[in-house]
C-alpha positions as CSV (number, residue, x, y, z in Angstrom):
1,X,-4.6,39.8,25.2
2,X,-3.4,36.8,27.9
3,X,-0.1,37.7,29.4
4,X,2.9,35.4,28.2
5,X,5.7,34.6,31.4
6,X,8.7,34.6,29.7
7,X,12.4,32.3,30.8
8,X,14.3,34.3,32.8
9,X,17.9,34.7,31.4
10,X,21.3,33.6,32.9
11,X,22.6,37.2,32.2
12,X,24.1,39.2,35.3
13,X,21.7,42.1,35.6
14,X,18.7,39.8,35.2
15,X,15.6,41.4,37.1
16,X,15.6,44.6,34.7
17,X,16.8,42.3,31.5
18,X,14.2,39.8,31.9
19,X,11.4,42.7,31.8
20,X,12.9,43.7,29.1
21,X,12.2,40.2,27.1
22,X,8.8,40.0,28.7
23,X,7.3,43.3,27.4
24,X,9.7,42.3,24.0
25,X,7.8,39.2,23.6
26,X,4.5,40.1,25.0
27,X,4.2,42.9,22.4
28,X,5.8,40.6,19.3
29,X,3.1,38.1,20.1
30,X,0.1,39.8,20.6
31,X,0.5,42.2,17.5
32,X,1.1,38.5,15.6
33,X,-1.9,37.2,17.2
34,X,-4.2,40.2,16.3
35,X,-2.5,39.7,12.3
36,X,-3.1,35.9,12.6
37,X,-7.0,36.5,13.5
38,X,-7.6,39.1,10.9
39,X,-6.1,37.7,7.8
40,X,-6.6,35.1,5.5
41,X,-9.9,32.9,4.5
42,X,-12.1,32.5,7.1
43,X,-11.7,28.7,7.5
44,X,-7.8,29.6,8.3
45,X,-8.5,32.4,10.4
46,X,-10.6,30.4,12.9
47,X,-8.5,27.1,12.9
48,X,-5.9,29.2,13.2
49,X,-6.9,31.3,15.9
50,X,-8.6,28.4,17.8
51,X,-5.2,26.4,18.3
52,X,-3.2,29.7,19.5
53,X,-6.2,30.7,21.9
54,X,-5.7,26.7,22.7
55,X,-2.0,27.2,23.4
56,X,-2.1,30.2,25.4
57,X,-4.6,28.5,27.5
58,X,-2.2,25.9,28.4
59,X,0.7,28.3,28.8
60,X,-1.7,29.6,31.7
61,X,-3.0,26.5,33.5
62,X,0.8,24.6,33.2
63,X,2.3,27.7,34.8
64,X,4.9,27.1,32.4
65,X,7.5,29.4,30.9
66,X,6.9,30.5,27.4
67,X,10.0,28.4,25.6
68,X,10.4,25.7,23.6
69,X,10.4,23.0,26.3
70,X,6.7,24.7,26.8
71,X,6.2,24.2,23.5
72,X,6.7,20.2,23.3
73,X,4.9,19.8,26.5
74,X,1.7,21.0,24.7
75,X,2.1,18.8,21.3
76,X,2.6,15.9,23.9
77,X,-0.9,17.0,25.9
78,X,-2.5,16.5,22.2
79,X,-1.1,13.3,21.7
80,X,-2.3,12.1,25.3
81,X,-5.3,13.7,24.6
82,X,-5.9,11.6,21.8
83,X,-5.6,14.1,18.4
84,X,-5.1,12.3,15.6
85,X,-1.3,13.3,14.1
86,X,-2.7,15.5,11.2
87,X,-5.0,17.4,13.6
88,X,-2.1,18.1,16.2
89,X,0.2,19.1,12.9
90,X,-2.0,21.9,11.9
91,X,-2.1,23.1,15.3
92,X,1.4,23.0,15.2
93,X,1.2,24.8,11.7
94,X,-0.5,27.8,13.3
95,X,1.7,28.1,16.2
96,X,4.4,28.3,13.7
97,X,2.8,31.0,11.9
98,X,2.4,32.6,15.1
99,X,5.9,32.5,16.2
100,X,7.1,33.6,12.8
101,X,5.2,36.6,12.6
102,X,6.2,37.4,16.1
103,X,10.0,37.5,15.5
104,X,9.3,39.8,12.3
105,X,7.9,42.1,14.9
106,X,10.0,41.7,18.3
107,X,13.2,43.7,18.9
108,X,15.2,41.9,21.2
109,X,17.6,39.7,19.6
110,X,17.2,36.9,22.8
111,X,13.5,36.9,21.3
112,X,13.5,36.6,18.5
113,X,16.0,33.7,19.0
114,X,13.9,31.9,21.4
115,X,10.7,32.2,18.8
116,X,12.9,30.9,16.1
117,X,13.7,28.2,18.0
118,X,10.3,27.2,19.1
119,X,9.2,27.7,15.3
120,X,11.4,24.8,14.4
121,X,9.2,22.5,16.4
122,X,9.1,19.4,14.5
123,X,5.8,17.7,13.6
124,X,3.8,14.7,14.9
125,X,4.8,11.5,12.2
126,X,2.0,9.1,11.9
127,X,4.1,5.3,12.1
128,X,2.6,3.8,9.0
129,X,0.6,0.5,10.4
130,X,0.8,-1.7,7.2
131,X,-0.1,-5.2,8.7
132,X,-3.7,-4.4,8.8
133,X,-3.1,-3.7,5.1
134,X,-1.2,-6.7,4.2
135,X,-3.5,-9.1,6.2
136,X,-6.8,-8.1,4.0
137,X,-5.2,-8.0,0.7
138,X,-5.9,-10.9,-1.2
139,X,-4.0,-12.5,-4.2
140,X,-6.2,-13.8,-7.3
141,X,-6.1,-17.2,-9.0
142,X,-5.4,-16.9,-12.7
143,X,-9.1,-18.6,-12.9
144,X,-10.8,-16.0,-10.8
145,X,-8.7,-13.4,-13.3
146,X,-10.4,-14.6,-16.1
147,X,-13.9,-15.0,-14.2
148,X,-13.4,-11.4,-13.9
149,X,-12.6,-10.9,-17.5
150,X,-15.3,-12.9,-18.6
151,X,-18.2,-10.9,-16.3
152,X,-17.6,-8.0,-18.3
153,X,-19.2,-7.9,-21.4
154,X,-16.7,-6.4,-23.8
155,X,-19.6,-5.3,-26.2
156,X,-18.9,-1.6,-26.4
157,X,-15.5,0.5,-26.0
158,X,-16.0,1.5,-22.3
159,X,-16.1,-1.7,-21.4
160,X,-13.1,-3.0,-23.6
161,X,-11.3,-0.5,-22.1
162,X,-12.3,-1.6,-18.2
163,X,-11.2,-5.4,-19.6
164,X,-8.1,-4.2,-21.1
165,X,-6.8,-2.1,-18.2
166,X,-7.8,-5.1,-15.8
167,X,-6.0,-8.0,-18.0
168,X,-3.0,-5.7,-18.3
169,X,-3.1,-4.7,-14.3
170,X,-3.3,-8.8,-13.5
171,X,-1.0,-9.6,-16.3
172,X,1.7,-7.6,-16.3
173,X,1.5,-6.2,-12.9
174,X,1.7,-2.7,-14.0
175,X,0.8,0.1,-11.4
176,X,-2.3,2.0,-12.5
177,X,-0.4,5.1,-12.9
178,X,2.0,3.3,-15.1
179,X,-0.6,1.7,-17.4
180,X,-2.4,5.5,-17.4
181,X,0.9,6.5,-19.3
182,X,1.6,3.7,-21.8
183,X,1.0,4.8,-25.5
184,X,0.1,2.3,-28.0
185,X,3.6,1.8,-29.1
186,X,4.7,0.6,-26.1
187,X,2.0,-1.8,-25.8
188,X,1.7,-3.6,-28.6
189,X,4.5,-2.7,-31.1
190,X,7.8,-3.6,-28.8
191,X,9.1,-7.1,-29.2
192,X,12.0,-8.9,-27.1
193,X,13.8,-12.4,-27.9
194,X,10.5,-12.8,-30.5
195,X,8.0,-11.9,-27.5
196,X,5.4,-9.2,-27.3
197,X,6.5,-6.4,-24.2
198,X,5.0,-3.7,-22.7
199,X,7.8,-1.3,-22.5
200,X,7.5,1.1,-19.3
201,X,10.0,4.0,-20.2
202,X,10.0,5.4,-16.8
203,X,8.8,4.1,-13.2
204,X,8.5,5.7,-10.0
205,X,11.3,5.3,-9.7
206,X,12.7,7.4,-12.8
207,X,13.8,3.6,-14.2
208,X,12.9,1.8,-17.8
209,X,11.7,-2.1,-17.8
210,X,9.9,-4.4,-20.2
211,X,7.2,-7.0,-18.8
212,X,6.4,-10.2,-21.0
213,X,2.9,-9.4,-22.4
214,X,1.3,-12.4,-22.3
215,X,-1.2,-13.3,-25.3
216,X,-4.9,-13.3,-23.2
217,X,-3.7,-9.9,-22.3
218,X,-2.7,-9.1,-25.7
219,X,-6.6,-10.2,-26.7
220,X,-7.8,-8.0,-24.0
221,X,-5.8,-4.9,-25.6
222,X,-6.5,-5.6,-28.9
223,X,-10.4,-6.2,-28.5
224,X,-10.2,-2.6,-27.0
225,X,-8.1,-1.2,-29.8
226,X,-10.5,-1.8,-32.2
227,X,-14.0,-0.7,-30.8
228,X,-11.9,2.3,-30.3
229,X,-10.9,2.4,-33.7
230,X,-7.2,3.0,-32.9
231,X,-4.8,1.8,-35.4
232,X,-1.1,1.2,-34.1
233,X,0.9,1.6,-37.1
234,X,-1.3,5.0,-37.5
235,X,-1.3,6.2,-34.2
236,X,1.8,4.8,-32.5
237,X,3.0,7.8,-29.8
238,X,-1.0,8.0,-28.7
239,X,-2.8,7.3,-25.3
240,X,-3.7,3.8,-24.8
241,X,-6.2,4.1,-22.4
242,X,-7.8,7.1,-23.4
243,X,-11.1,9.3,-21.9
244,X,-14.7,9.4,-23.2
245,X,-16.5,12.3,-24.4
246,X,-19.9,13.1,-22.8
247,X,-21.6,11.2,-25.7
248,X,-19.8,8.0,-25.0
249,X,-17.2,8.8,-28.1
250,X,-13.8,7.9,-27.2
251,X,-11.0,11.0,-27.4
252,X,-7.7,11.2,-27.9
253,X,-6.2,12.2,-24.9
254,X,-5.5,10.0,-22.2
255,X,-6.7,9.0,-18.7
256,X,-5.7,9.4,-15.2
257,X,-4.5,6.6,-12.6
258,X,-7.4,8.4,-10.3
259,X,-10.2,7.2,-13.5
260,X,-8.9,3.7,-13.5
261,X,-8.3,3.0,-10.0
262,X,-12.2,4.2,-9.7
263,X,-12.8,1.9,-12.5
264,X,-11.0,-1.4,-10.5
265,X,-13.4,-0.2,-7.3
266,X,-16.2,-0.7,-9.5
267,X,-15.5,-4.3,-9.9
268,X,-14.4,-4.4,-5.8
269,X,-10.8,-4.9,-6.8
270,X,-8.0,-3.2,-5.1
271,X,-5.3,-1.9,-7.2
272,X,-2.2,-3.6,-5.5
273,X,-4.0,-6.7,-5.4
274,X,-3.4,-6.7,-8.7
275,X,0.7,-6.0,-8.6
276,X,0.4,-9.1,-5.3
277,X,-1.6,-11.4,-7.7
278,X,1.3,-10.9,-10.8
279,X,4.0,-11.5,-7.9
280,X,2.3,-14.8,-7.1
281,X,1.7,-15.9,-10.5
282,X,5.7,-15.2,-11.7
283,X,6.5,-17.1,-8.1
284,X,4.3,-20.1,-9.1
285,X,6.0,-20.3,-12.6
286,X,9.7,-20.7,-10.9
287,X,10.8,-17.1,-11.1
288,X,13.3,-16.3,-8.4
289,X,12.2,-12.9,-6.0
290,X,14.7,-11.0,-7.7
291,X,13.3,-11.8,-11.3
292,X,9.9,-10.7,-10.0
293,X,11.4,-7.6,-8.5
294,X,12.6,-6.2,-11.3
295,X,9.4,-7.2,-13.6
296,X,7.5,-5.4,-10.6
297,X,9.9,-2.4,-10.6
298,X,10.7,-2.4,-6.8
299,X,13.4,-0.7,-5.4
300,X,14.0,-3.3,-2.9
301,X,13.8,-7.1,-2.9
302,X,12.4,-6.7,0.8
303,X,9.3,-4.9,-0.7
304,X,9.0,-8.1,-3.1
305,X,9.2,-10.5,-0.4
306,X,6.4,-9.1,1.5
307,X,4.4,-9.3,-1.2
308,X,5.2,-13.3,-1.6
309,X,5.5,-13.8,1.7
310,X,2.2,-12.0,2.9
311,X,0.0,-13.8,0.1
312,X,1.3,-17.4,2.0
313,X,3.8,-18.1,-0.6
314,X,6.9,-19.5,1.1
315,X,9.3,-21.9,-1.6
316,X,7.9,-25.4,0.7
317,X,4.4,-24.9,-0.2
318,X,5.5,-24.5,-4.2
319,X,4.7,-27.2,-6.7
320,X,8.4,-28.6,-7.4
């Protein structure tokens, strides 16, 4: 087992007190070493073990005390070294587990203080980069929608359903996870001011809003309700985009966002491109970014501005 070098305390008396801590914390951490390399699967054991033997080794070569500020001088080495956040936050998961199961062990209190406080070392956050994402989404023409439609031929009820799911995505800018959880009532039975909605009883958000179903969408929808032989006024609180049997025969339970999302990749479509398209078709229509916000369910106008603004749409370039 490597030796740890402990900090020396501030306490008068401090030669015989600061053995004390080092044999404390020598002991705590080898016994949670030996647990840490003998339990568990063995994927766990040897990632595990691998990132405290990688620890220690740097607690040798730095010369370093064995304290927090030790601590955060290793997790900066990974990120100079070039680990990618996730990797550097598992290491810093087992060093965790490490120092946890040390303090169960140690006796000193001035230990198991300073492992407590080194087990609260705070992971690695990746900063979120969206501009690459931004940049290569791509907005649709409502022409290219329906070209899209229209290559898939709507013959049998897996394809009806791959139409309907698209037409609804483009047309009512729905989030696949959203359109995964719409029953057949809330689709085609719910009218407002005399015009078909698709009611969305709760968002991500945990919020309720209705989106103008326009009537090639409703085609779409109904084209797949019946070579699915689903009958609204029958059927009402069902799945409306439900799974297929192994035989092709379409069930009654419903699909996941994961199924149609898979679906849209078949047909090289990303699924916010979808939400960006319905932002730019409201914008070209005269809605105002708050209109489209709410229609899109955003939290913030901010969020709906990008999605204008990142497509090119800026109020000059607008047909007046």
């Amino acid at each position: 087992m490597t030796k740890y070098r402990t900090t020396s305390t501030r306490q008068t008396g401090s030669t015989s007190r600061s053995e004390e801590l080092s044999k404390d914390i020598r002991s705590a951490l080898h016994s949670a070493q030996m647990t840490i390399e003998t339990t568990g699967s063995d994927v766990r054991r040897k990632n595990y073990a691998t990132a405290v033997r990688q620890f220690i080794a740097f607690c040798e070569t730095e010369g370093l005390s064995f304290d927090n500020q030790q601590l955060l001088h290793w997790r900066q080495s990974l990120i100079d070294a070039g680990y990618k956040p996730n990797t550097i936050n598992a290491k810093l998961a087992a060093i965790r587990t490490l120092l946890e199961t040390a303090a169960l062990v140690a006796h000193e209190t001035d230990t198991i203080l300073t492992l407590h406080t080194m087990a609260r070392v705070k992971n690695v956050h990746k900063r979120r980069d969206l501009t690459k994402r931004w940049q290569t989404s791509r907005g649709y023409s409502i022409e290219e929608v329906h070209g899209i439609l229209g290559s898939i031929n709507a013959n049998d009820a897996k394809d009806a359903r791959l139409a309907a799911m698209v037409a609804l995505a483009f047309g009512t800018g729905l989030r696949l996870s959203e359109i995964a959880t719409l029953t057949v009532r809330e689709t085609v039975l719910f009218e407002k001011n005399g015009l078909s909605v698709v009611l969305v009883k709760a968002d991500k958000f945990k919020k309720s809003r209705s989106i103008p179903l326009p009537a090639w969408v409703r085609l779409h929808v109904q084209t797949w309700l019946d070579l699915a032989q689903i009958t609204p006024m029958h059927e009402p609180d069902t799945p409306l985009m439900r799974a297929f049997d192994k035989s092709g025969k379409v069930r009654k339970v419903g699909v996941t966002p994961r199924a149609l999302q898979k679906d849209l990749k078949s047909l090289h479509i990303e699924a916010h491109d979808t939400r960006r398209t319905f932002a730019r078709l409201c914008k070209e229509s005269g809605m105002n970014n708050d209109q489209i916000r709410q229609l899109l369910g955003h939290k913030s106008i901010v969020t709906t501005e990008r999605y204008l603004n990142d497509l090119g749409l800026f109020v000059d370039d607008l047909p007046k």
